[in-house]
Every structure is written in structure tokens, then in C-alpha cells.
C-alpha positions in Angstrom: 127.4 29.8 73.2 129.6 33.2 73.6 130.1 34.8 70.5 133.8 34.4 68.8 136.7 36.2 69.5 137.8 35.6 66.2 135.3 35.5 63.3 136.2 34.9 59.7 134.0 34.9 56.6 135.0 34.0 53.5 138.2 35.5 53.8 140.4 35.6 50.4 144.3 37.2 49.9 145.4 37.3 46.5 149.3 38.4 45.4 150.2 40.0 42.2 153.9 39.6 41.5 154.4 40.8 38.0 152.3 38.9 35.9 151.2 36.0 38.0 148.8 35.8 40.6 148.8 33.8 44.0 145.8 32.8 46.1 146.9 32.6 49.3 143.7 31.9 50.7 140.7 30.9 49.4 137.0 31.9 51.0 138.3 31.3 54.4 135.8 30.8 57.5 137.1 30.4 60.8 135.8 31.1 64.6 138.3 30.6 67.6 136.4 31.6 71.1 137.9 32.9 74.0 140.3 30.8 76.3 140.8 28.2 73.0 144.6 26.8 72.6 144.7 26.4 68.6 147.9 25.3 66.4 147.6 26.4 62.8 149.5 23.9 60.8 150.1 23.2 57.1 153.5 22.7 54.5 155.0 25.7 53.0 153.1 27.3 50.6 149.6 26.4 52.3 148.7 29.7 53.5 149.3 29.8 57.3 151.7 32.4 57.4 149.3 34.4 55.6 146.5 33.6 58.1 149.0 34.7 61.1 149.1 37.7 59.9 145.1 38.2 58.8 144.6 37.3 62.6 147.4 39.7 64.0 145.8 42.3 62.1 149.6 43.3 59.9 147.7 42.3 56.8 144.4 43.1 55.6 142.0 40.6 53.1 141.5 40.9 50.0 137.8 40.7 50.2 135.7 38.9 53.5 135.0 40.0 56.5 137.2 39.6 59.9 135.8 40.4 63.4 137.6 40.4 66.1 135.2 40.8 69.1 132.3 43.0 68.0 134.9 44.8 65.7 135.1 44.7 61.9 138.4 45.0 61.7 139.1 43.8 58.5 137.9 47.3 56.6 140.3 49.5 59.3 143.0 52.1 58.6 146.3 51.4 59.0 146.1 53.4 62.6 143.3 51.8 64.2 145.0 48.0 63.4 148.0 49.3 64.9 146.3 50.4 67.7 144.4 46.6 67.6 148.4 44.9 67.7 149.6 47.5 70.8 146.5 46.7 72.9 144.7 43.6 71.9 146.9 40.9 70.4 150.4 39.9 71.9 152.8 38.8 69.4 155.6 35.8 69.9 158.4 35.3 67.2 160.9 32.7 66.5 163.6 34.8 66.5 162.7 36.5 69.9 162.9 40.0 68.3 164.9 41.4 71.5 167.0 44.4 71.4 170.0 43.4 72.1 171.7 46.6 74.0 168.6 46.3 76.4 168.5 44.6 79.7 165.8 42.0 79.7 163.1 44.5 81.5 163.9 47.0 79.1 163.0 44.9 75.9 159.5 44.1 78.0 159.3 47.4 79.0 159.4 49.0 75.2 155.7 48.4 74.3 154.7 50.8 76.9 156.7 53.6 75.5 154.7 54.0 72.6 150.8 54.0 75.2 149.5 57.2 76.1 148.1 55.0 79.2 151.2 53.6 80.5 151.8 56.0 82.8 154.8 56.8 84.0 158.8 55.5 84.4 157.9 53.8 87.7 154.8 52.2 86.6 155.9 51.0 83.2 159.0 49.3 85.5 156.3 47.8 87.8 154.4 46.5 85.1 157.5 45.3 83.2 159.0 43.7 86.3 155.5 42.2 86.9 155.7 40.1 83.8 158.8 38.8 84.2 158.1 37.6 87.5 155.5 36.1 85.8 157.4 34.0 83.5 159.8 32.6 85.9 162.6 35.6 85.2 162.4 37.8 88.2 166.1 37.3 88.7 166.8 37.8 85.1 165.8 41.5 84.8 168.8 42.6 84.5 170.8 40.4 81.5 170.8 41.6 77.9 169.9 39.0 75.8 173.4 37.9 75.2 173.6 37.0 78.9 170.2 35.0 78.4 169.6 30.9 76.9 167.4 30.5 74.6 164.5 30.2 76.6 165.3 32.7 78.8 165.2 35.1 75.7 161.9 33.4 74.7 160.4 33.5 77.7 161.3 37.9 78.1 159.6 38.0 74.4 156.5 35.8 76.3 157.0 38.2 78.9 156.7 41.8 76.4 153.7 39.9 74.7 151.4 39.6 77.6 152.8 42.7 79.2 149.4 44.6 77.9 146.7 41.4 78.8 146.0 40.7 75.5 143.0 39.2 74.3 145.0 36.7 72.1 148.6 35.6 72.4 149.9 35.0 68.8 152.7 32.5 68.3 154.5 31.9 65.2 157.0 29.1 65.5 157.6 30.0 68.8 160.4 26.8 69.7 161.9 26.9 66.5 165.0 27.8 67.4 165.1 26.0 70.8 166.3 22.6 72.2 164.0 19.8 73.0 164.0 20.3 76.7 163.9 23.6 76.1 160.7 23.6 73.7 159.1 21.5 76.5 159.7 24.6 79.4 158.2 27.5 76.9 155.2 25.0 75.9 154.5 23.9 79.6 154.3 28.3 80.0 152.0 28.6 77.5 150.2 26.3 78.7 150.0 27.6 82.2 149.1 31.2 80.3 145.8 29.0 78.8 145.3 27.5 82.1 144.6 31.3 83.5 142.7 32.4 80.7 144.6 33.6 78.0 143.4 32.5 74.4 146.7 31.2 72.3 147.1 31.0 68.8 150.2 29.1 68.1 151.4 28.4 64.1 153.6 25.4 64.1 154.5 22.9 61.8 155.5 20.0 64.5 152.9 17.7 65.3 154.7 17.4 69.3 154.3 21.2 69.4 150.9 21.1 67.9 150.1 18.2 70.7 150.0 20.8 73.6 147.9 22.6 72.5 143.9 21.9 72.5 142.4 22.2 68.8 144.5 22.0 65.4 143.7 24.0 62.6 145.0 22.3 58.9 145.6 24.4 56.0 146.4 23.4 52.0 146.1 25.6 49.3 145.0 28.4 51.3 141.9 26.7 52.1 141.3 24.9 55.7 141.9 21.2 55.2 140.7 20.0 58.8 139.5 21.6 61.9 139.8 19.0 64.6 140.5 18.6 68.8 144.2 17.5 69.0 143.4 14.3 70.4 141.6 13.3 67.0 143.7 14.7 64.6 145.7 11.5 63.0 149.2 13.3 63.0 149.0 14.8 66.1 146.9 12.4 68.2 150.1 10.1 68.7 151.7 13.0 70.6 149.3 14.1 73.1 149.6 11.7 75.7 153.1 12.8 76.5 152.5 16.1 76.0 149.7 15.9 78.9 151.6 13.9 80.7 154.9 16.2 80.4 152.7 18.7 81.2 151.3 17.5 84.5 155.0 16.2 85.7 155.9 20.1 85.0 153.1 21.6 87.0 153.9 18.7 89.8 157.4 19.6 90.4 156.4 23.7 89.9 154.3 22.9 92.9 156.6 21.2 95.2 158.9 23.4 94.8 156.8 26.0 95.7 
């Protein structure tokens, strides 16, 4: 089998705050491999925000070992994980995280600003513009978020996060602040994204979000309480038939009206 994208070993974060101290996770091991769909779930307090942002590489452990590729990247300096988060990992927020005096190809366009490989103004435009024809907004370009629905403005943020081809698209609550129908369009994207390749990561704590995607991860007390396929995990398993079949009346009607 192909070696992991993602390899943790006995990965441990531990908090001081004044006199007490908090294990936010405990001897961690965890492999995701390329082209995997994966929600990380668990209640507050169980240690998956703290494993978002192990993965994403804006937090190093305690003590263990994190590999991302062929890369021990959990012993890097602060400059080499940034450089990790510009080129390697795409990163999706609840809150969209747009600026808001920017035009829609603007806020994709930032990233590029800050690569010495860019190039220049026409091709970071080109490849700006290129992702949000890619997300369905190629008429959208350009609206400032204010001009935008929620989706819209989550799908330029989806838009910014794969702008670079990421190895891993990192989601953290991604429909939180969106409709129902709405949730359903940005999960029937990322699902597309998987369906060409792209390895998601999404942390969630709704079992119908959880139910699109392909594996879910379960974390209490910092520690990983089940590792299972979607389809056999007991809270989610109820919700995957509709999602699939949500899915596959999206992709349908994408391809008759193409």
C-alpha cells in the first residue's frame, strides 16, 4: 500500500495555564492516505480542534512524531511550517475569513502575493480566475463579499484554498454558518474536489456533514475513540444513504445542465 500522507505517532499536546495542566491529546496515532475523505468528530473538549491544527501544521506537539509525506514536520521552524500551510495544505474556515473591501478574485488572489513563484499580476489573475471558474463562480469575480450569499462566500474561500493544489484541503466546520440547502451545495463541491483527487480533511461535529464524507475519525479525551468507514459508524451510518443519494441527484442535474 502507498505510504501515508499523513503519519502520526504517539502524538501528545499538553497546556499549562497557571497551575493546571491540560492534555489535549494523548499518544495519538493516526495515518490518512492520499485521495481519503475523513471527518474528525468529537464534543467540545475532546481534542479535535487541537488535532486540526497538529495536521495544518499552526501548532507543533508536545512530544511524537508527525510526517507529512516523507517530511518530519513535526520538529520544523516556524518558517518552514509556514512555508508547509502556503504550499501544501489549503485551509477552509467557518467564518470564510474574506477581506471584505476585496472583490471576490482578489480575496483568492491574496495567497499568491506572499509566493516567490506566482509570477506575475496577469498570471496570479489567471490562476485566481481559474479557481473560481472552478467552483461554479466565474460570474461572481467581481462582488465583494457583501455582494455574495453564504455559499457564494464559502465557495471563494474553497476557491483561495485549492488555488495552490494542495496536497490536503483542511476544513474546520466548514457549513456552520450556512443553511441546509446551502450546506448540501458546499458538501456536494467537496465532494466533487475528492472525486478529482483531492485528499479532504473535514472537522465537523454533525453526523449529516460527517455522512459525506468517506471515513470518520472519533475523538474523547484527546485520545481517538473510533476510526471507522462512514457507513459503519452507528451515528453517522443513518445519514449516508441520503447523503449518496443527494449527492448523485446533484451530479445528475450538474450534468444535464451541462
Amino acid at each position: 500500500m502507498e505510504e501515508p500522507i499523513i503519519q502520526l505517532r504517539g502524538i501528545t499536546k499538553v497546556y499549562r495555564v497557571g497551575v493546571e495542566t491540560i492534555h489535549a491529546l494523548r499518544e495519538l496515532d493516526l495515518d490518512i492516505h492520499r485521495n481519503e475523505f475523513v471527518a474528525i468528530m468529537g464534543s467540545s473538549g475532546s481534542g479535535k480542534s487541537t488535532l486540526m491544527n497538529m495536521l495544518g501544521c499552526l501548532d507543533r506537539p508536545t512530544s511524537g512524531e508527525y510526517r507529512l509525506g516523507s517530511r518530519l514536520v513535526s520538529s520544523m521552524k516556524p518558517d518552514e511550517l509556514a512555508l508547509i500551510r502556503n504550499v501544501d495544505i489549503g485551509f477552509v474556515f467557518q467564518s470564510f475569513e474574506l477581506l471584505p473591501r476585496q472583490t471576490a478574485l482578489e480575496n483568492v488572489e491574496l495567497p499568491l502575493m506572499y509566493s516567490a513563484t506566482a509570477g506575475g499580476f496577469r498570471a496570479r489573475r489567471a490562476r485566481a480566475a481559474a479557481a473560481l471558474e472552478r467552483v461554479g463562480l466565474g460570474n461572481r469575480m467581481d462582488h465583494r463579499p457583501n455582494q455574495l450569499s453564504g455559499g457564494q462566500k464559502q465557495r471563494v474561500a474553497i476557491a483561495r484554498a485549492i488555488l495552490s493544489n494542495p496536497k490536503i484541503l483542511m476544513a474546520d466546520e466548514p457549513t456552520g454558518n450556512l443553511d441546509t440547502a446551502t450546506t448540501g451545495e458546499i458538501l456536494a463541491l467537496f465532494t466533487q474536489l475528492h472525486r478529482e483527487g483531492q485528499t479532504i480533511i473535514i472537522v465537523t461535529h454533525e453526523n449529516d456533514v460527517a455522512a459525506h464524507c468517506r471515513r470518520v475519525v472519533r475523538l474523547r479525551d484527546g485520545r481517538i475513540l473510533s476510526d471507522l468507514p462512514a457507513e459503519e459508524d452507528p451515528e453517522v451510518a443513518s445519514h449516508v444513504a441520503g447523503a449518496r443519494e443527494a449527492q448523485a441527484a446533484r451530479l445528475a442535474a450538474a450534468g444535464a445542465a451541462a
